[in-house]
N, C-alpha and C positions, 0 to 999 in steps of 0.2 A: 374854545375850550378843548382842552386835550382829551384825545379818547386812543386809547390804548386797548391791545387787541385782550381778546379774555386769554388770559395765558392757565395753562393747568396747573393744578392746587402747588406741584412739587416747583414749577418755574416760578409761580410766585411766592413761595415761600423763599426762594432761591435770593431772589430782588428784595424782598423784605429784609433776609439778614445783609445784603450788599450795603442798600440804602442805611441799617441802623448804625454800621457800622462808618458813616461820611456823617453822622448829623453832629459830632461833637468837635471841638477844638483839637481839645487834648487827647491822650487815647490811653486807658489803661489795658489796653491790649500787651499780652506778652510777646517777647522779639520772637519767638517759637510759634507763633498763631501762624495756621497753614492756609490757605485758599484752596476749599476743594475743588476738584475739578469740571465737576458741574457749575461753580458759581464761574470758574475762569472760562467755560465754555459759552455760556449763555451772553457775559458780558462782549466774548468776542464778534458771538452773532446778530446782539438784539443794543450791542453801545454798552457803556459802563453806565453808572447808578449816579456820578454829579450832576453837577449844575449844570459845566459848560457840555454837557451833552445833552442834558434835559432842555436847555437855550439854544441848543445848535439845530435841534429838533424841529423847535419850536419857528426859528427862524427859515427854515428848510418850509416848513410848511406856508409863510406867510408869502414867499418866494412864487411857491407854486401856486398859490390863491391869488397873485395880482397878473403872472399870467395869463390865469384861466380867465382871469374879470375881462381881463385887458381884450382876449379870443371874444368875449360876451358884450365889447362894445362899452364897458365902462372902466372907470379910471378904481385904481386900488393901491391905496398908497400902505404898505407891510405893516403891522405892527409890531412894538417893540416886544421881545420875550418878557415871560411875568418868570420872577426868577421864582426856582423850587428850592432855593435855602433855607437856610434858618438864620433869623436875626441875627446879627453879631455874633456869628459861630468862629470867629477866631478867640472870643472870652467864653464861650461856651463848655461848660464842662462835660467831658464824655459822659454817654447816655448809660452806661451801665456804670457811674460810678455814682457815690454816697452823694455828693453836693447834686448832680441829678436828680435823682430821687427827692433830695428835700427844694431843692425849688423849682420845680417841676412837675414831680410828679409821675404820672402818667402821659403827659400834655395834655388832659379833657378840660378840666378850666382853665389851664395854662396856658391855653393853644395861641390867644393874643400874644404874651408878654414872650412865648417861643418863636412863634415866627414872627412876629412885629406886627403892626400894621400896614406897613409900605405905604407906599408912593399911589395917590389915585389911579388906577386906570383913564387912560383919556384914549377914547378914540381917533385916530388920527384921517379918520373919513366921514368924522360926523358933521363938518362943514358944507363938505360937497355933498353930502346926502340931501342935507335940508336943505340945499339949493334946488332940489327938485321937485316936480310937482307928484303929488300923488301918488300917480299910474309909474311916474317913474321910479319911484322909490321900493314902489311892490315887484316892479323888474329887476332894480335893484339886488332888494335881499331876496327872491327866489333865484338869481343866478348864484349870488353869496351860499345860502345852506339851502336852495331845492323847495318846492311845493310843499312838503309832505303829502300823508295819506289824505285822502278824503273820507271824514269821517263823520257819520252822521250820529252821535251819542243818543238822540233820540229814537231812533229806529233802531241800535245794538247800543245800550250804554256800557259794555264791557268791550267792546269793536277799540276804544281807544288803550285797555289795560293790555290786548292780544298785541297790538302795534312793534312789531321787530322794526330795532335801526335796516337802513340799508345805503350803503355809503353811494352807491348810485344812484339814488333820487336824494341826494343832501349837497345838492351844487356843488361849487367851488372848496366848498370847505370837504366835503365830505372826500370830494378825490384827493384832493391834497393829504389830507389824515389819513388815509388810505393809503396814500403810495409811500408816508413818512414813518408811518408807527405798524401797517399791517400787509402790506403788499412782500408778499415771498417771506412770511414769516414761518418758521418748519412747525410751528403748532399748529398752523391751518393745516399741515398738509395731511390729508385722509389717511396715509400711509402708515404715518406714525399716530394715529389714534390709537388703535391696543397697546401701545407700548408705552406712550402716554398712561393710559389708565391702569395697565401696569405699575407704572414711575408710583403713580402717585398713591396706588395700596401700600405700596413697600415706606413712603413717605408718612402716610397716617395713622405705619405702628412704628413708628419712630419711637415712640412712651413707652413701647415695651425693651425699650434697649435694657439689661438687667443695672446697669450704674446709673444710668438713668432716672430709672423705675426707681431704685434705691435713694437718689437725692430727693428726687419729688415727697417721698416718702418723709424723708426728714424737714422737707421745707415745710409740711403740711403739721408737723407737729409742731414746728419752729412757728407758727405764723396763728397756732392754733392757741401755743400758749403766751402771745402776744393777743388774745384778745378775738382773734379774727377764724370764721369759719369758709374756708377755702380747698379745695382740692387741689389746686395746683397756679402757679403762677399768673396762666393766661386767666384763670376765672374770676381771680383777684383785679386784674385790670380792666375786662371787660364789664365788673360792677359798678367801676366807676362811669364809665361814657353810657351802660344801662340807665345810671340815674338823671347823670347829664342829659341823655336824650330825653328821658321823664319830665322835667323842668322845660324843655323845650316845646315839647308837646302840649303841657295843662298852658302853652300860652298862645296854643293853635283854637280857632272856634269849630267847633263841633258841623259846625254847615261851610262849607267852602265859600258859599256863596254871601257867607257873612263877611269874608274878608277887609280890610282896610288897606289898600294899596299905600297908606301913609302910615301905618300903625307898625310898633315896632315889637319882636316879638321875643326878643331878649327876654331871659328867664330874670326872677327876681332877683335882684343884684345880692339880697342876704341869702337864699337858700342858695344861691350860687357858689356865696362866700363859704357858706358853712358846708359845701362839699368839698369848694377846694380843701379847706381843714382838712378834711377826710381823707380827701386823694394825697395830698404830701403826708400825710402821718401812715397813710396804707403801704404807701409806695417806698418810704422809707423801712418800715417793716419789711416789707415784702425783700428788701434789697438786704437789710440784715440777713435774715432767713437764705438769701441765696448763697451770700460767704459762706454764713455757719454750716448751712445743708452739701456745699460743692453741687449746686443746682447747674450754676455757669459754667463751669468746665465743663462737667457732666455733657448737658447739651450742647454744648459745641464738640465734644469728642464724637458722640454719637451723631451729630450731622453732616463731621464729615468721613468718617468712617461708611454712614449711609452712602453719601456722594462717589466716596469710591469705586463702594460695592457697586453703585449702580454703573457707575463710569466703566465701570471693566466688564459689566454685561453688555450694554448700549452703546457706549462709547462709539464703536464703529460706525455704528448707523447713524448716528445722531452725527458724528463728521461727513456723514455722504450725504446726508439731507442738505446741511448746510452748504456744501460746496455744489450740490444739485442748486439750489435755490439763488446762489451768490451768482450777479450777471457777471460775464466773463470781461476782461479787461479791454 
């Protein structure tokens, strides 16, 4: 499984609009749409936001896991990358336009029929695994991801909620995802902490930009008098995955220890239906509202406007970290 370092609030926001902007076919982006400088920055130091990078990643990592097996006395044949596309996104229609919206949605009950189902996972070491006995197999997967804690839940039962990852005691996998997604990355580095949590004040009054402020304003009466009580776009979509998760949940049991390793815990297929109703009828709302209000310009004006401003205060430093951190040729 891929694990990716915690980037701060303003970098991943940064990757969120990179990534929205690869998930559609088509693009009704205008030929004038600029790249601010913070997203061109980030992508040069941390990869761009496709596939074949998310795969290159991916595969980099499996590289250095056979390896490390190989150093541990056991055989590790790579696994193939799980791609991070979306289903037939060459017919896919751009994620900010009207046909989005109405078959799609949000993607909260959509998320099957958007990314497909794919292709099973097969492990391509689960032959020579079970040809082992036992003892060897627990040698096995402790050189793969590490021991863990020792954790005795009855003597602390909150000792396992405190448990912090630590890529040094997570074997093979953990160095490997370490030296791929988090080794010399300039977020870690102590240095630029304040200027990070700088970054990211200036990023979460983004909403008071005044045009801004002012679409929001109009999408909220726009969406109000469609039926729907919302303050602003994000609180409109996060109601839907709220209820989604709801459905999820009443089909969890109440004692863990009730579980059914065979029981499947899919929400009811009708309350499911009858939110998707809800998410493509919201979402298409929601997407009216943003034409009539200039909600989408609006925020992309002010984000990279933001970008700028920041760029030309940090800029410098944020290039001396990188070139500090990038090993030399």
């Amino acid at each position: 499984m891929r694990r990716s370092p915690a980037l701060p609030a303003l970098v991943a926001a940064v990757a969120a609009l990179a990534l929205a902007g690869c998930t559609g076919g088509g693009s009704s982006a205008s030929s004038d749409d600029e790249t601010g400088p913070l997203t061109a920055f980030f992508e040069k130091v941390g990869g761009s936001f496709d596939d074949e990078d998310f795969e290159k990643q991916q595969r980099d990592v499996e590289e250095l896991v056979a390896t490390c097996m190989a150093e541990q006395g056991f055989e590790y044949t790579p696994a193939e990358p799980m791609s991070g596309g979306i289903a037939s996104s060459d017919d896919m229609p751009d994620w900010e336009s009207k046909e989005y919206a109405e078959q799609y949605g949000y993607g909260a009950t959509t998320s099957d029929e958007l990314w497909g189902s794919g292709d099973e996972w097969v492990d391509p070491n689960a032959e020579y695994v079970e040809s082992m006995s036992e003892s060897e197999q627990s040698a096995y997967y402790e050189a793969l991801w590490g021991s863990g804690p020792e954790i005795d839940p009855d003597a602390d039962p909150e000792a396992e909620l405190e448990y912090e990852y630590n890529w040094e005691e997570s074997g093979c996998q953990g160095a490997a995802q370490h030296e791929v997604y988090e080794q010399d990355q300039i977020w870690d580095d102590p240095a630029l902490k304040d200027l990070f949590e700088e970054m990211n004040t200036e990023y979460e009054n983004l909403a008071d930009d005044p045009a801004l402020r002012e679409a929001q304003q109009k999408w909220a009466t726009c969406i109000a008098e469609a039926g729907y009580d919302y303050a602003n776009p994000e609180e409109a979509q996060q109601s839907i995955y709220d209820e989604l998760n709801g459905l999820y949940e009443a089909m969890a049991p109440a004692d863990p220890e009730d579980v059914d390793p065979d029981a499947s815990f899919e929400p009811d297929p009708a309350a499911k239906a009858e939110l998707k109703e809800k998410e493509l009828a919201l979402a298409t709302a929601d997407y009216a509202c943003k034409e009539s209000s200039g909600y989408q310009k609006a925020q992309k004006a002010a984000q990279l406007a933001l970008e700028k401003r920041i760029w030309d205060k940090y800029g410098e430093q944020l290039e001396a970290a990188a070139a500090k951190s990038t090993p030399a040729e």
